[in-house]
ZADO-98277 format. One line per field, with one value per residue (C-alpha): residue number from 1; x, z, y. Coordinates in steps of 0.2 Angstrom, whole numbers, plus 5000, padded with zeros to 4 digits. Layout:
residues N
nr = c(NUM	...)
xx = c(X	...)
zz = c(Z	...)
yy = c(Y	...)
end
This chain:
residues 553
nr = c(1	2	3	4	5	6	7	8	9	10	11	12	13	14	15	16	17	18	19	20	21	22	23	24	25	26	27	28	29	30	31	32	33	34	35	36	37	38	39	40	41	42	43	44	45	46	47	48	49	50	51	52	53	54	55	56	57	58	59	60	61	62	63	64	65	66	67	68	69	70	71	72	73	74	75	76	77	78	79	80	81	82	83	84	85	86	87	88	89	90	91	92	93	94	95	96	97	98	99	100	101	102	103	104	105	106	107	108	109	110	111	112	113	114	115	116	117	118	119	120	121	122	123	124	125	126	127	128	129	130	131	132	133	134	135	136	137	138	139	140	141	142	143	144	145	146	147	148	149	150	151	152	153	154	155	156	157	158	159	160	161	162	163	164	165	166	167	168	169	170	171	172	173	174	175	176	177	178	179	180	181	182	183	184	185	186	187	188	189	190	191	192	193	194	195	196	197	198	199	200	201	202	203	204	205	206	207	208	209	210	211	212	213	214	215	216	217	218	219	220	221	222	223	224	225	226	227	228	229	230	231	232	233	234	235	236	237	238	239	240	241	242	243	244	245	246	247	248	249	250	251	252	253	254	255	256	257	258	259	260	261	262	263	264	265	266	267	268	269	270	271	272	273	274	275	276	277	278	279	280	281	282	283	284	285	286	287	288	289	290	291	292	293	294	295	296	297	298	299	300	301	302	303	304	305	306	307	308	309	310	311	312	313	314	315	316	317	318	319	320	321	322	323	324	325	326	327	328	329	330	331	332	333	334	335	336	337	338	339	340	341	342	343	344	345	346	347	348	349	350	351	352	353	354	355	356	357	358	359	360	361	362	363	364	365	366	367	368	369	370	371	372	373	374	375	376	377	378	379	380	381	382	383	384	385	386	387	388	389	390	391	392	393	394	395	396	397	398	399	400	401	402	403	404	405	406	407	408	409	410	411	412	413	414	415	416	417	418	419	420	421	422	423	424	425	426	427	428	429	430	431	432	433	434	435	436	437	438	439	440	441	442	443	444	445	446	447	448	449	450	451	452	453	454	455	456	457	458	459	460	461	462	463	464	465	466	467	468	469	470	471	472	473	474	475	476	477	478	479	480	481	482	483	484	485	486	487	488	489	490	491	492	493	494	495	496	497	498	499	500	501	502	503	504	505	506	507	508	509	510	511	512	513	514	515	516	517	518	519	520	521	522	523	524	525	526	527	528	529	530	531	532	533	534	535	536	537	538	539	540	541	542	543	544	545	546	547	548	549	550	551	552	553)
xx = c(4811	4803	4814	4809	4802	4821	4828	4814	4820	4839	4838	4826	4835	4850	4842	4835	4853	4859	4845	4851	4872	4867	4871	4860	4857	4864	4881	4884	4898	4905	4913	4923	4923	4934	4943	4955	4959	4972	4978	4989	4998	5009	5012	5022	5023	5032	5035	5044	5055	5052	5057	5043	5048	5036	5040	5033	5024	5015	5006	4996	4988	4978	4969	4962	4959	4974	4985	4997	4987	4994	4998	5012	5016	5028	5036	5045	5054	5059	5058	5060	5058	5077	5083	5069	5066	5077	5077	5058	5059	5043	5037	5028	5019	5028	5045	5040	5037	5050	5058	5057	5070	5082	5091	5081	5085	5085	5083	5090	5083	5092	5099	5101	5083	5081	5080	5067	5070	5057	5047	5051	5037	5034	5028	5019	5011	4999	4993	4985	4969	4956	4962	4975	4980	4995	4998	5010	5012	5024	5039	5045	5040	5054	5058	5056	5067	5064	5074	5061	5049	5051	5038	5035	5027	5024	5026	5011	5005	4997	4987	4985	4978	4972	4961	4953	4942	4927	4916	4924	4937	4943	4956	4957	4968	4971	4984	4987	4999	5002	5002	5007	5011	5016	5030	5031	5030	5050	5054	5043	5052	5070	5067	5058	5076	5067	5080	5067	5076	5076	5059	5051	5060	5050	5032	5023	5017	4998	5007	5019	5006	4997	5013	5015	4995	4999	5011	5004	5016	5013	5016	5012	5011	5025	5011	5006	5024	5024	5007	5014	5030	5020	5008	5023	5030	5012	5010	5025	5018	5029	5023	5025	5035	5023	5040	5056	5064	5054	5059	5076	5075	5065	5079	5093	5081	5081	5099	5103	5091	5100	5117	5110	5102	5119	5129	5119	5120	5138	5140	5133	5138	5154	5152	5144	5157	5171	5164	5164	5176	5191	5185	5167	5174	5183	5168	5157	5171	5170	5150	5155	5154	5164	5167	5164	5148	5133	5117	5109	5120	5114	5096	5098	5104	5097	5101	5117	5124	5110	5109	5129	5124	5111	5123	5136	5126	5115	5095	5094	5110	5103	5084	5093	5106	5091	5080	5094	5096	5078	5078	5093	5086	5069	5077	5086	5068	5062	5078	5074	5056	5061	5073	5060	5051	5063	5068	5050	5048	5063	5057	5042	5051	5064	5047	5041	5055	5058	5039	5042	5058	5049	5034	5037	5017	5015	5005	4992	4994	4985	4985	4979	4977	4967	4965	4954	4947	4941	4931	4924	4917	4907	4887	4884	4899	4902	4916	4923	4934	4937	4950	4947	4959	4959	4962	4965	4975	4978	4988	4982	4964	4965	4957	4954	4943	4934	4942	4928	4934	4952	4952	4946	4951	4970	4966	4963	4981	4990	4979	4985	5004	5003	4998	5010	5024	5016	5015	5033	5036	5045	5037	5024	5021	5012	5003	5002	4985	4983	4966	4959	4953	4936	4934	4930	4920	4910	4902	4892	4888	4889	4882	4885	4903	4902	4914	4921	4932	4939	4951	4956	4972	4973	4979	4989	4999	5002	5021	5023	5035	5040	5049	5059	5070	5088	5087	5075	5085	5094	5108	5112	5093	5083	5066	5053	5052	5035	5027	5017	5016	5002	5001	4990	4986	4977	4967	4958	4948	4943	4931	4923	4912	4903	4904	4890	4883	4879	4868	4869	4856	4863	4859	4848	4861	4859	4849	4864	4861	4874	4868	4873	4891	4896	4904	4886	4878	4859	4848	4845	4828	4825	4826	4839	4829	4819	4831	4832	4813	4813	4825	4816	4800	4811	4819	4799	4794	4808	4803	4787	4793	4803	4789	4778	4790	4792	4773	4772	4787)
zz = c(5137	5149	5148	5161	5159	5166	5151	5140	5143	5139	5124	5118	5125	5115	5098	5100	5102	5087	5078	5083	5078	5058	5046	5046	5033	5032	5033	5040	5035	5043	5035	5046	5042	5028	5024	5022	5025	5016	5023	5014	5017	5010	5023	5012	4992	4983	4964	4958	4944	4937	4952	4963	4980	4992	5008	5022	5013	5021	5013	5029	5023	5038	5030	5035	5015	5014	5021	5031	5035	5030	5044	5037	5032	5018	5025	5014	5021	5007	4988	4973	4955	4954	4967	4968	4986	5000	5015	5013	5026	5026	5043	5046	5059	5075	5073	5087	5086	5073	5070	5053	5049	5062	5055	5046	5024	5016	4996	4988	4974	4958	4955	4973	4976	4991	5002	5010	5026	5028	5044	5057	5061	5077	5065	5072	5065	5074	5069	5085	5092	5092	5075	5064	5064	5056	5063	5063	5072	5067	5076	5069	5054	5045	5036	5018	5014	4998	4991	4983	4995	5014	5022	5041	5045	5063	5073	5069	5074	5066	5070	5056	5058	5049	5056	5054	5067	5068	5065	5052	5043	5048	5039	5047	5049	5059	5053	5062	5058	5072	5059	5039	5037	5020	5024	5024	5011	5013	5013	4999	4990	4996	4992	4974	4970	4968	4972	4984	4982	4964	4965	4975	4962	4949	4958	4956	4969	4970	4970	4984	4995	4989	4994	5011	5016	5014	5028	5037	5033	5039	5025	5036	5025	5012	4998	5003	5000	4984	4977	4980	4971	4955	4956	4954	4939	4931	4938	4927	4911	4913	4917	4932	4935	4948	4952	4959	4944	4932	4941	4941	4923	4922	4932	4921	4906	4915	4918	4900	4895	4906	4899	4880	4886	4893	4882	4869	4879	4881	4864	4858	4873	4869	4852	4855	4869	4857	4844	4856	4854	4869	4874	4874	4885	4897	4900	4904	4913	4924	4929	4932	4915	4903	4895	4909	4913	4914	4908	4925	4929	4912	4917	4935	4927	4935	4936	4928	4921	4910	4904	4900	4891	4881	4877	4869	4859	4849	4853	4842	4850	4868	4865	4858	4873	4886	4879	4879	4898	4903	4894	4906	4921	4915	4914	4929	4939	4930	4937	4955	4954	4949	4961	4974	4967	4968	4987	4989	4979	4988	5006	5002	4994	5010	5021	5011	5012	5029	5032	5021	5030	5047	5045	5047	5046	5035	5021	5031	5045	5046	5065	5070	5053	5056	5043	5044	5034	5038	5029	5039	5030	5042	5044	5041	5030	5033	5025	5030	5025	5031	5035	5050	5055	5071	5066	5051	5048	5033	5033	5037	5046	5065	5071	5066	5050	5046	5032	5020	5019	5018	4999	4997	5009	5004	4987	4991	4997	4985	4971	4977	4977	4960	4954	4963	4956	4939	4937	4932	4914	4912	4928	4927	4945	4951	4968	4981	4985	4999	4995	5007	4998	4994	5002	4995	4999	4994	5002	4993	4997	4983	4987	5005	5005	5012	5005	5010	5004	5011	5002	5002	5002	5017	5008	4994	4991	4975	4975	4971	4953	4947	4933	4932	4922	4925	4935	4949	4950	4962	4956	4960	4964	4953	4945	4936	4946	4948	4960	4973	4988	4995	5014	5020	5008	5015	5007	5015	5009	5016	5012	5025	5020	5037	5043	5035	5040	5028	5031	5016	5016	5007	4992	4990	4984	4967	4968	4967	4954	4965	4974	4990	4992	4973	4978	4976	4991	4993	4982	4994	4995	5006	5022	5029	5031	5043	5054	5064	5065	5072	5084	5093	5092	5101	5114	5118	5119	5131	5143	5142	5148	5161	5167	5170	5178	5191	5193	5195	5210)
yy = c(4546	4558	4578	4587	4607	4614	4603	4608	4625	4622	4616	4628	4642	4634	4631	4650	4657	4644	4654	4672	4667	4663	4677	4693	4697	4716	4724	4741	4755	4771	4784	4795	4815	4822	4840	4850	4872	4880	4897	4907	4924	4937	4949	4962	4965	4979	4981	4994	4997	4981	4969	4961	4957	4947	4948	4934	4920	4906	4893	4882	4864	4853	4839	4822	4816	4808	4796	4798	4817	4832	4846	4858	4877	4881	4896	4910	4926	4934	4930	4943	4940	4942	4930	4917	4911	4914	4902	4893	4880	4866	4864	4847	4838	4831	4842	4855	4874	4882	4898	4904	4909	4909	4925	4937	4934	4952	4956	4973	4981	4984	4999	5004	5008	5000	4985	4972	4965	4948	4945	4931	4921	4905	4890	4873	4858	4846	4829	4825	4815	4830	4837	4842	4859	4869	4887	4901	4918	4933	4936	4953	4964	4967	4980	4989	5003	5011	5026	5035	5033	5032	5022	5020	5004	4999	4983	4969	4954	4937	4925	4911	4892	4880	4864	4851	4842	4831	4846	4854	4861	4879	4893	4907	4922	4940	4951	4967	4981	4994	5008	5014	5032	5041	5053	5072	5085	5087	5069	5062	5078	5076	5057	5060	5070	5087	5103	5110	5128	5126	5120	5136	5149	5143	5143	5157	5167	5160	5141	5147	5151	5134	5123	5135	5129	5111	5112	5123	5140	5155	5170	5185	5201	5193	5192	5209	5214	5205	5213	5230	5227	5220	5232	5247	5240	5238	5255	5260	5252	5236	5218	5210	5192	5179	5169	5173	5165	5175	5192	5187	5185	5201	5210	5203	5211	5227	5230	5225	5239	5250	5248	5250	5265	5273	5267	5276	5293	5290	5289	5303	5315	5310	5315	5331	5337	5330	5344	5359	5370	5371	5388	5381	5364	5375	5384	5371	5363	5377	5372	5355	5349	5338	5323	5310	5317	5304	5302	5303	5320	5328	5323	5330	5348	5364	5384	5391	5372	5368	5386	5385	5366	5375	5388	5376	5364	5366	5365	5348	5343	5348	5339	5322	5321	5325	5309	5298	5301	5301	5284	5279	5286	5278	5260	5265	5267	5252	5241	5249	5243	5224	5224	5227	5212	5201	5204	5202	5185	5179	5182	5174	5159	5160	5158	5143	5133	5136	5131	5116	5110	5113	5101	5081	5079	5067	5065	5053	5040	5024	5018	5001	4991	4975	4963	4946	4932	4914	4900	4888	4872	4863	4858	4876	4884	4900	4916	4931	4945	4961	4975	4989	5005	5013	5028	5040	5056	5066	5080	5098	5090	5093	5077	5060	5056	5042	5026	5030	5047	5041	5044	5060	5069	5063	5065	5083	5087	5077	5086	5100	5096	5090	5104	5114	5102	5101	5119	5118	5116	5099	5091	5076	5069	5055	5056	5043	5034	5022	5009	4998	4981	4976	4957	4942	4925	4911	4896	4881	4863	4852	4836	4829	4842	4860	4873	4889	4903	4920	4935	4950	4963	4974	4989	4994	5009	5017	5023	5040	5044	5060	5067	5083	5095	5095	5112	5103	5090	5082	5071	5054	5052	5041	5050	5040	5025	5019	5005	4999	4990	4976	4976	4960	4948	4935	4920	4906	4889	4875	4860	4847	4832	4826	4807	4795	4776	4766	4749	4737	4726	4707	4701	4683	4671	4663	4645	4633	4617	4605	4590	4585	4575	4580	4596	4609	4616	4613	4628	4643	4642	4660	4651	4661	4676	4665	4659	4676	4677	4659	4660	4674	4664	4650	4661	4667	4650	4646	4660	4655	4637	4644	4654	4638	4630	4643	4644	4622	4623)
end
């Protein structure tokens, strides 16, 4: 049978493409990318007194390592180790941008000592095409009022998301507060329940003019005043009180000394004119003398009367009645002197007070707190954490200082405040210190996945406590109550393992023992791995067919 080359070329070009349809002999498999970011915050924290009160939580999952996926945030407004949560709301993928909460959930403090307002934040969760992500913004601050202690915190804003996309998996958050300030010598005192007017009486003079610099006072010539009161009474042989309180007490001294001293002249003038004779009496009635004459009358005798007094008494009489009034008219002076003290101790405690009432600079200010961390897991992982302030103040520094000298510089004034305070016996006061936090982070790649993490706490604030003595002490105002507040706590993680393909090349099959039409198939000999190699050289030997053809028409 003659086949001619065109239907030499069909067939082979069919018997080639038989070849190519058999088995491959290899499989192929994709795996798609993996990971999942976490972000979590707390914007606000305050123990104190035993309670805990956190203020703003948010826990933010995106992850693709699961099925279904998992894009939500677990939101918190307030919770408090007395009430647990209050009005945590889930926020999942598909249910739109959420308000959380839709009224602001508040916690008071036992005992009166205050109150925490949670923050309001915008809330949404994606499950989309080009990634998952879960994120969430803040609304409004809140607020946290506590009674021993009033704080000023400014307006803030947030940025938190977590994603996950093709390329990696990202947690990452910006927390800004517009500012923190402590609050002034006058209200941290007022709050504390120190009797400010109290307080200053027992300062001495040196710790009075300490407590005026802080604020700024201006004493004019008050110490000058003071010095040359103090320096009359040592002039006179007698010591010299530092505090108002102290002179007081010194001038109550004083006039007690004065009354024993004329009562002992009147005693024993009383006695001596009682023994006179009534001629003798009339006589020195006649001068001006008699038996309600005082001790500084007898001292103050001159001419004719104190010749007619030594006349009618006796020269042991007349030498014994005389020291009895210079003692009074000593003590007298001395009473004078004091007295001079404490008008000058008490104008200078009048201009502290007034200097104290006067200033509402605070403590220290912090303007412009921004706080940031991210962990990005992707084909290079990469962390960060950090916190920044625009500005710094610290009471009694004219301008601006920089963060790194935050700590000294405010340690310098509230050293100085505690010594002022604690140099009144009874008193134990414990300053507050502001700390900015020391960040956090790690990255790794174990085997083919890629790892990151990111933390830190913007600042915390050490809450101011005192103690006092009764007399300093305001009533109805809590002392003693110690505590802190966190402001920023942020954390991030996040893990990506990148898509792989894998080509699985097939494994011989086992010679089969069967025979033909008793249910075995032949024995795989190996052949199969040939049939690709001979259908491509079937396809070549059909071009080359085709092409002789061409070349014979």
């Amino acid at each position: 049978m003659h086949v001619s080359r065109r239907s030499a070329v069909a067939l082979v070009t069919a018997a080639g493409l038989a070849a190519l349809s058999l088995p491959a002999g290899a499989a192929t498999t994709t795996t798609p990318a993996k990971g999942v970011a976490t972000s979590t915050l707390t914007v606000l924290r305050l123990t104190l007194a035993g309670t805990t009160v956190a203020a703003g939580q948010i826990v933010a999952v995106a992850g693709n390592t699961t099925k279904p996926h998992l894009a939500k945030l677990v939101i918190t407004p307030v919770d408090s180790s007395v009430t647990g949560p209050i009005g945590q709301q889930t926020v999942s993928a598909g249910g739109g941008t959420s308000t959380i909460p839709a009224t602001p959930k508040s916690v008071t403090l036992p005992g009166g000592l205050g109150k925490v307002v949670g923050p309001t934040f915008h809330a949404d969760a994606v499950d989309g095409a080009t990634g998952i992500v879960a994120s969430a913004a803040l609304k409004a601050l809140g607020q946290v009022q506590v009674l021993t202690v009033p704080l000023d915190l400014k307006a803030a804003t947030l940025s938190d998301v977590s994603q996950v996309k093709a390329g990696g998996a990202t947690a990452e958050k910006r927390f800004v507060l517009g500012g923190l300030g402590l609050p002034s010598v006058q209200d941290l005192l007022a709050a504390l329940g120190v009797d400010l007017s109290a307080l200053t009486q027992q300062l001495t003079q040196g710790n009075l003019t300490q407590l005026a610099g802080l604020v700024g006072g201006a004493l004019g010539t008050l110490n000058a005043d003071v010095d040359a009161a103090q320096a009359a009474l040592t002039g006179a042989g007698q010591s010299a009180a530092s505090s108002l309180a102290g002179a007081q007490q010194q001038l109550t001294a004083a006039n007690a000394a004065v009354t024993t001293a004329t009562n002992a002249f009147n005693t024993a003038w009383a006695s001596a004119f009682g023994a006179l004779a009534a001629p003798a009496q009339a006589a020195l009635a006649l001068v001006g003398v008699n038996g309600t004459t005082t001790a500084d009358q007898f001292a103050a005798l001159t001419g004719p009367t104190l010749t007619a007094v030594t006349s009618a008494l006796s020269a042991g009489t007349f030498t014994n009645l005389s020291a009895l009034a210079q003692s009074v008219v000593d003590a007298e002076a001395i009473v004078a002197d004091v007295n001079a003290l404490v008008d000058a101790l008490q104008a200078l405690v009048n201009a502290v007070v007034a200097a104290v009432l006067g200033s509402n600079d605070p403590l220290a200010t912090l303007g412009t707190i921004t706080v940031t961390t991210s962990a990005i897991a992707a084909k290079t992982p990469k962390a960060a954490a950090g916190v920044t302030v625009g500005s710094v103040h610290v009471l009694g520094l004219a301008g601006a200082i920089p963060l790194g000298s935050l700590t000294s510089a405010l340690g310098a004034v509230t050293g100085t405040l505690s010594s002022v305070l604690e140099s009144v016996a009874g008193v134990t006061f414990k300053a507050p210190t502001i700390a900015v936090g020391t960040p956090s982070k790690s990255t790794s790649t174990q085997g083919r996945t890629r790892f990151a993490s990111a933390s830190i706490t913007g600042l915390t604030l050490t809450l101011p406590s005192i103690t006092l003595p009764a007399a300093l002490h305001l009533a109805g105002v809590p002392t003693g109550i110690s505590g802190a507040l966190t402001v920023g706590q942020l954390a991030e993680t996040a893990q990506w393992t990148p898509a792989s393909t894998k080509t699985t090349p097939s494994t011989p099959g086992t010679p089969q023992t069967g025979h033909p039409g008793s249910g075995g198939g032949l024995p795989d000999t190996g052949g199969r791995m040939l049939i690709s190699v001979a259908g491509l050289l079937v396809i070549g030997s059909a071009l080359a067919l085709r092409r002789r053809a061409g070349k014979a028409a």
